[in-house]
PyMOL commands that place a pseudoatom at each C-alpha (Angstrom):
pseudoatom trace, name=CA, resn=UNK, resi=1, chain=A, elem=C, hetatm=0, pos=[-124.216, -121.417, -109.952]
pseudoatom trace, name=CA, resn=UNK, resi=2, chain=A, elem=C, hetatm=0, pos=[-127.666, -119.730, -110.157]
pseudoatom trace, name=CA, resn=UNK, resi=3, chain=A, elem=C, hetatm=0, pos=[-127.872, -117.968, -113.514]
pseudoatom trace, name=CA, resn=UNK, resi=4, chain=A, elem=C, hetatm=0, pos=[-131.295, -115.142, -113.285]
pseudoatom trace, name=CA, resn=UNK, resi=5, chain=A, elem=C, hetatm=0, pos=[-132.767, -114.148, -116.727]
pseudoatom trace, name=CA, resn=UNK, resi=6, chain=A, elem=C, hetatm=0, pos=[-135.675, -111.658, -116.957]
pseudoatom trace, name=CA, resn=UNK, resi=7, chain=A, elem=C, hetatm=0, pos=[-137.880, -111.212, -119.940]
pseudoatom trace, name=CA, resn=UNK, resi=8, chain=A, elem=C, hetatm=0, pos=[-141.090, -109.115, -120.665]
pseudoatom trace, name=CA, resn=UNK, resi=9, chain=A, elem=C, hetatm=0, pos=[-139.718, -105.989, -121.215]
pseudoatom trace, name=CA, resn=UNK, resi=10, chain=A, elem=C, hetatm=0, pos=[-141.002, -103.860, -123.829]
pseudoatom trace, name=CA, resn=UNK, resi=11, chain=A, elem=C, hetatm=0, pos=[-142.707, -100.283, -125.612]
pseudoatom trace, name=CA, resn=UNK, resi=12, chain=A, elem=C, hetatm=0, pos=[-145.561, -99.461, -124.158]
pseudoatom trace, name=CA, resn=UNK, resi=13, chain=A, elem=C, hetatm=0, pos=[-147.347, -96.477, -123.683]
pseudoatom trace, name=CA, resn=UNK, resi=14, chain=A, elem=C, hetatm=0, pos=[-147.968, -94.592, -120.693]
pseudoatom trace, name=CA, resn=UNK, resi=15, chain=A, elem=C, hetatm=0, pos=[-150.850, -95.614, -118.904]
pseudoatom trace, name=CA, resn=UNK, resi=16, chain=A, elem=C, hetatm=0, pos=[-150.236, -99.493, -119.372]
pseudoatom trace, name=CA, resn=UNK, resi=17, chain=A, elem=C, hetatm=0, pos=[-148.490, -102.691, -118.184]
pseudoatom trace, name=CA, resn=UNK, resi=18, chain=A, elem=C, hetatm=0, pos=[-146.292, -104.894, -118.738]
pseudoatom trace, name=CA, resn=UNK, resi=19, chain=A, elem=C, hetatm=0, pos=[-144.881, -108.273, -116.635]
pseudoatom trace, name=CA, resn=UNK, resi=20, chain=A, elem=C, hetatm=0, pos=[-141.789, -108.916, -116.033]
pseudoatom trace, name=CA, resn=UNK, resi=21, chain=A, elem=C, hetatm=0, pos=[-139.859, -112.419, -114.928]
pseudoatom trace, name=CA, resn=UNK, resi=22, chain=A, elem=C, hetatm=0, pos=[-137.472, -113.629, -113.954]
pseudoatom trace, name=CA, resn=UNK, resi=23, chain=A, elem=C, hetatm=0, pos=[-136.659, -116.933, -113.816]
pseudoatom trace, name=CA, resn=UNK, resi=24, chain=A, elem=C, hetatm=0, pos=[-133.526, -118.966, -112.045]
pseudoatom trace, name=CA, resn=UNK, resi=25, chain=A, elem=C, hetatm=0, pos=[-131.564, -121.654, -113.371]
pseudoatom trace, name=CA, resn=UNK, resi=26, chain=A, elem=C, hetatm=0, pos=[-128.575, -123.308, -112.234]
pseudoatom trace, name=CA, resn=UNK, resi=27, chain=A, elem=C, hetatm=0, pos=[-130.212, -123.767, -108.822]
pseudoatom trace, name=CA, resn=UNK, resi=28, chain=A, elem=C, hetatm=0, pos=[-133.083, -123.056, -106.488]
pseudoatom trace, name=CA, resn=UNK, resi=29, chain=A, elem=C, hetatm=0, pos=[-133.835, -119.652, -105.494]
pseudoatom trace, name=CA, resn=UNK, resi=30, chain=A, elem=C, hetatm=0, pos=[-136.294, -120.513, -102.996]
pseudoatom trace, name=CA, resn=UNK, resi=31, chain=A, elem=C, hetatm=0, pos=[-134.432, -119.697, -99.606]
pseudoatom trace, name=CA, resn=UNK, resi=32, chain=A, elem=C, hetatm=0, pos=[-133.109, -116.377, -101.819]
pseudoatom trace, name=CA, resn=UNK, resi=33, chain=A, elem=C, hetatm=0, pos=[-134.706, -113.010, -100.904]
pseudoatom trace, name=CA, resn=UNK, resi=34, chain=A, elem=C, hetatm=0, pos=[-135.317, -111.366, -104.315]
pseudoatom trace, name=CA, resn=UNK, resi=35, chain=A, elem=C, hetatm=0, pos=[-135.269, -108.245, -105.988]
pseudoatom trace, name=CA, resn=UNK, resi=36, chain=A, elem=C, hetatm=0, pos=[-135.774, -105.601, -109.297]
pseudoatom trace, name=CA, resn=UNK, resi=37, chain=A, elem=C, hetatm=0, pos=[-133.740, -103.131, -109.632]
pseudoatom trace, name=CA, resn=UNK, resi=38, chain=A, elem=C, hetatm=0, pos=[-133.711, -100.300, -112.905]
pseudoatom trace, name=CA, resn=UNK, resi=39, chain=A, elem=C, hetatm=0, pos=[-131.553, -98.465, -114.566]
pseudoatom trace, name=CA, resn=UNK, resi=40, chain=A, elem=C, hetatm=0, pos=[-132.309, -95.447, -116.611]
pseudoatom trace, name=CA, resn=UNK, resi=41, chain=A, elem=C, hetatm=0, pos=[-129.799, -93.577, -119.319]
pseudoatom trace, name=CA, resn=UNK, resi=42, chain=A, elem=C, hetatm=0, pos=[-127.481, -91.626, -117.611]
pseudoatom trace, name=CA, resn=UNK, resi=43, chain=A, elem=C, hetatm=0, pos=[-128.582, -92.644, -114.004]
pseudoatom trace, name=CA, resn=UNK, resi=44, chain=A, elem=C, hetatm=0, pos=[-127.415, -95.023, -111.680]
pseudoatom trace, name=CA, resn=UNK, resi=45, chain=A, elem=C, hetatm=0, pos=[-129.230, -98.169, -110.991]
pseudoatom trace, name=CA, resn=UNK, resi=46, chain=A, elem=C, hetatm=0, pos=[-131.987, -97.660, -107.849]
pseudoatom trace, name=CA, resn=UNK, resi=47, chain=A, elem=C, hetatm=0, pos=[-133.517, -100.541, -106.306]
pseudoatom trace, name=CA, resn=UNK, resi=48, chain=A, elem=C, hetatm=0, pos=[-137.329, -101.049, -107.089]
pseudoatom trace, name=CA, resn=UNK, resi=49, chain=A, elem=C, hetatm=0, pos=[-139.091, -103.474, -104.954]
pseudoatom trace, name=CA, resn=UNK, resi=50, chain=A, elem=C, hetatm=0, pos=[-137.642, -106.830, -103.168]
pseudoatom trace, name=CA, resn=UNK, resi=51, chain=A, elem=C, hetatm=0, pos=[-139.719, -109.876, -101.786]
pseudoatom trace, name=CA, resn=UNK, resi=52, chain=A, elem=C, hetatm=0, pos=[-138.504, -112.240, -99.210]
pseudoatom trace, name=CA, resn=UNK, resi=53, chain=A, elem=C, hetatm=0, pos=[-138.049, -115.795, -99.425]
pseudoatom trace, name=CA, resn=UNK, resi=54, chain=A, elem=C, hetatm=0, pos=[-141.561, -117.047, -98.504]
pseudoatom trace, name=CA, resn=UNK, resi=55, chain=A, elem=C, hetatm=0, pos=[-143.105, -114.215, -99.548]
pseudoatom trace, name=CA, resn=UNK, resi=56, chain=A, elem=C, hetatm=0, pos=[-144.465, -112.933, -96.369]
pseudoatom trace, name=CA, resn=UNK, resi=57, chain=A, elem=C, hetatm=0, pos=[-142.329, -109.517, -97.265]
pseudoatom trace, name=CA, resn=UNK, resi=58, chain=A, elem=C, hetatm=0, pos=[-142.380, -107.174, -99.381]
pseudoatom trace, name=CA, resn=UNK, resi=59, chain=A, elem=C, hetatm=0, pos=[-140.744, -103.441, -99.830]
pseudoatom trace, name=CA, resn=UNK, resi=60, chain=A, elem=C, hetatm=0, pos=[-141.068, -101.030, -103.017]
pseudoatom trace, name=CA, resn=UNK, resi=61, chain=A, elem=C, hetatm=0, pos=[-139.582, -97.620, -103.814]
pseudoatom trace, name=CA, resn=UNK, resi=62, chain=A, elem=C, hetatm=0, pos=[-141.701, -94.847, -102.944]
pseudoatom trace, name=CA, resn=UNK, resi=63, chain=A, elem=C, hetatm=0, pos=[-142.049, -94.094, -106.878]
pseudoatom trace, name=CA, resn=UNK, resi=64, chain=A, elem=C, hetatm=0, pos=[-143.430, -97.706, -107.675]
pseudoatom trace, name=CA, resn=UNK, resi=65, chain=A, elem=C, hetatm=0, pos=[-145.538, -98.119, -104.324]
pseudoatom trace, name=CA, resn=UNK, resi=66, chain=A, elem=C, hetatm=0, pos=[-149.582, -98.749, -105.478]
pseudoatom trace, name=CA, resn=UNK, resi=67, chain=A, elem=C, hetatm=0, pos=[-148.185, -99.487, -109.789]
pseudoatom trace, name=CA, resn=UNK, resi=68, chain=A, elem=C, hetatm=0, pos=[-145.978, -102.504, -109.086]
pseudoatom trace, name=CA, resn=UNK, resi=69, chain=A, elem=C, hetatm=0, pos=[-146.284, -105.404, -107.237]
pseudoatom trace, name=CA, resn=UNK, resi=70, chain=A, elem=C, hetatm=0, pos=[-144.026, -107.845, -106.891]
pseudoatom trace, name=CA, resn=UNK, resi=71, chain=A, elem=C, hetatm=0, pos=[-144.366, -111.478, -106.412]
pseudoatom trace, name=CA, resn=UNK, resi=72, chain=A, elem=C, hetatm=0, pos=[-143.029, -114.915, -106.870]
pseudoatom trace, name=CA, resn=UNK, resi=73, chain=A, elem=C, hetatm=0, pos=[-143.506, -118.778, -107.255]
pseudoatom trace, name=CA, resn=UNK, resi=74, chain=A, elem=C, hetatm=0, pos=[-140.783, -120.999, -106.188]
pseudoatom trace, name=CA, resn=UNK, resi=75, chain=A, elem=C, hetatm=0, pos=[-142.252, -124.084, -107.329]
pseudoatom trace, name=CA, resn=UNK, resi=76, chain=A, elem=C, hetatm=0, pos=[-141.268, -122.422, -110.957]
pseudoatom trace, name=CA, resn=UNK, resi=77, chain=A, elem=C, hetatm=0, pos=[-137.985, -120.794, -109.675]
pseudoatom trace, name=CA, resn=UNK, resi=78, chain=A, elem=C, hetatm=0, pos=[-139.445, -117.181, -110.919]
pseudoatom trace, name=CA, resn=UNK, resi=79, chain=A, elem=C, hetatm=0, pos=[-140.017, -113.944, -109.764]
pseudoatom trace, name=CA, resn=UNK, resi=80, chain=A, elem=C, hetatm=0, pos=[-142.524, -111.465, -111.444]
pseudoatom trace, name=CA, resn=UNK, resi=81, chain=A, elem=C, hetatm=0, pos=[-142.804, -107.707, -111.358]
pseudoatom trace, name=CA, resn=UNK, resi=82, chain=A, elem=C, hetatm=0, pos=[-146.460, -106.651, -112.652]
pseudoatom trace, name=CA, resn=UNK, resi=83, chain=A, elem=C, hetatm=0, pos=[-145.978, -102.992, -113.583]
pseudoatom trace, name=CA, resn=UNK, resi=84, chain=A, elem=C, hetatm=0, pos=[-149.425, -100.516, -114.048]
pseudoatom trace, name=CA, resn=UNK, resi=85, chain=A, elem=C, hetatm=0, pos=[-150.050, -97.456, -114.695]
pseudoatom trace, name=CA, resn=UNK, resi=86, chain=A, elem=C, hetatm=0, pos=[-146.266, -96.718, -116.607]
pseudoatom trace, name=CA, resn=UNK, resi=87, chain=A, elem=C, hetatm=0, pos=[-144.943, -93.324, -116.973]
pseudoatom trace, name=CA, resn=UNK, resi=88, chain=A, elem=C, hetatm=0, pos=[-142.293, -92.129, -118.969]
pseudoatom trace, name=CA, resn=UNK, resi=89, chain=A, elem=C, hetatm=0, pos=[-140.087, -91.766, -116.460]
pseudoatom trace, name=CA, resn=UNK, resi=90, chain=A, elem=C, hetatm=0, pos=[-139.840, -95.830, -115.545]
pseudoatom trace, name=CA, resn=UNK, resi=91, chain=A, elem=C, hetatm=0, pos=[-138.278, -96.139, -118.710]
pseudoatom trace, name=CA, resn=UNK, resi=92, chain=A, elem=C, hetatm=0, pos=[-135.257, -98.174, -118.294]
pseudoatom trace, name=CA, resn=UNK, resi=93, chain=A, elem=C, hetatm=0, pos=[-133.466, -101.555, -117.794]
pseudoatom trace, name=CA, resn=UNK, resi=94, chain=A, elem=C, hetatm=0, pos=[-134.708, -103.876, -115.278]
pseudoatom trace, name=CA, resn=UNK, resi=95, chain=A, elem=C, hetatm=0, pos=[-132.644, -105.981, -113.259]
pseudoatom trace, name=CA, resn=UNK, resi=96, chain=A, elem=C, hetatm=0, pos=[-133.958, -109.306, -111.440]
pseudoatom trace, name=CA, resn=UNK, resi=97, chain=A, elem=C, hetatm=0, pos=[-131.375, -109.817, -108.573]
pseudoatom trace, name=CA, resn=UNK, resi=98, chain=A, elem=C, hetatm=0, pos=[-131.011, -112.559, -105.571]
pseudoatom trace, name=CA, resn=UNK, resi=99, chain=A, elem=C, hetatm=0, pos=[-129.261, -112.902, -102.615]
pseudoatom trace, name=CA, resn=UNK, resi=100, chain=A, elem=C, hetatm=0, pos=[-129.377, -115.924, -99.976]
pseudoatom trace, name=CA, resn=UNK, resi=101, chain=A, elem=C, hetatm=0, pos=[-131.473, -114.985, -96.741]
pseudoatom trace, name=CA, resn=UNK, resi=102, chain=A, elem=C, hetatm=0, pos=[-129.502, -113.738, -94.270]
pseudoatom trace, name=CA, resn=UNK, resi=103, chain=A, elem=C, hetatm=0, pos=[-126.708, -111.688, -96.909]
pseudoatom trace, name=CA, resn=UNK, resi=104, chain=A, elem=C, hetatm=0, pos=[-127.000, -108.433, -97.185]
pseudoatom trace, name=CA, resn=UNK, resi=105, chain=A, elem=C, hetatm=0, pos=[-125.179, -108.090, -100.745]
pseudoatom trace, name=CA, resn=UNK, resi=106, chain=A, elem=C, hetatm=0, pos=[-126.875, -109.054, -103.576]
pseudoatom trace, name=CA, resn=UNK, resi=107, chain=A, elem=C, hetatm=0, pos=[-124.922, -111.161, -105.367]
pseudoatom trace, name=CA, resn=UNK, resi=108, chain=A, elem=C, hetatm=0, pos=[-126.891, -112.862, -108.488]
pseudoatom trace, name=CA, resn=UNK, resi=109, chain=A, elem=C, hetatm=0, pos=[-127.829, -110.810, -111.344]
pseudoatom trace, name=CA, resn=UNK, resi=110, chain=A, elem=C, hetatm=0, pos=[-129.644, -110.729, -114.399]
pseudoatom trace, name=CA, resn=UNK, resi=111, chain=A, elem=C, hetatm=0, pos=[-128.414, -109.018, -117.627]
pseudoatom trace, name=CA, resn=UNK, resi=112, chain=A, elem=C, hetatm=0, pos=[-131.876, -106.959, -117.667]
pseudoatom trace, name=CA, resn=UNK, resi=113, chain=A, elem=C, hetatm=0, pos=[-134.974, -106.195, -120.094]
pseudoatom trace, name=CA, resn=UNK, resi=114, chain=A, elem=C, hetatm=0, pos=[-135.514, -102.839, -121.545]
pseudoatom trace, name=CA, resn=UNK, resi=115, chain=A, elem=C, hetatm=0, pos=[-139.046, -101.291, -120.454]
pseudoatom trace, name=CA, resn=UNK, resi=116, chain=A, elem=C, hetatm=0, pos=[-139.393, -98.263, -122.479]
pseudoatom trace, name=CA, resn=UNK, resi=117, chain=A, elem=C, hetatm=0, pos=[-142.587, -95.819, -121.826]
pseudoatom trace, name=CA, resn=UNK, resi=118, chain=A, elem=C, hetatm=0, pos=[-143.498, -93.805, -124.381]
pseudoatom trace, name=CA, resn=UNK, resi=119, chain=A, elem=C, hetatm=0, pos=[-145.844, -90.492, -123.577]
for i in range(1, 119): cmd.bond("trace and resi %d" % i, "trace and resi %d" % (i + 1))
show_as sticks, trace
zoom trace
């Protein structure tokens, strides 16, 4: 059973970075297609960028597009999230999530580091 915890969450102000991970245990996650999702207080959780399985693709929410990039290195089981240019308004929990290629559901989860962005 794959088991995904992230870490790297944090204060920080706005204007600066932070990197998440997430790394797999329990299992490769190298033929997974991977993803970070966030949830802020009082909102429901909204996907925030995904990577394939080689790497070749990538997709990020309009709001992150040109701040985050993800990426990933299956040789250590882990997938990264380098977040720039933070505003207050990415402040919530992050969520490292994996699905096999192919599946549509996402079915492996992470229990999620607080990023909080203070103005």
């Amino acid at each position: 059973q794959v088991q995904l915890v992230e870490s790297g969450g944090g204060l920080v102000q706005a204007g600066g970075s932070l990197r998440l991970s997430c790394a797999a245990s329990g299992g490769t996650v190298s033929n997974f297609d991977m993803a970070w999702f966030r949830q802020a207080p009082g909102k429901e959780r909204e996907f925030v960028a995904a990577i394939s399985w080689s790497a070749v693709r990538t997709n990020y929410a309009d709001f992150v597009k040109g701040r985050f990039t993800i990426s990933r290195d299956n040789a250590k089981n882990t997938v990264y999230l380098q977040m720039n240019s933070l505003k207050p308004e990415d402040t919530a929990v992050y969520y490292c999530a994996g699905r096999m290629t192919g599946l549509t559901v996402y079915r492996y989860w992470g229990q999620g580091t607080q990023v909080t962005v203070s103005s």
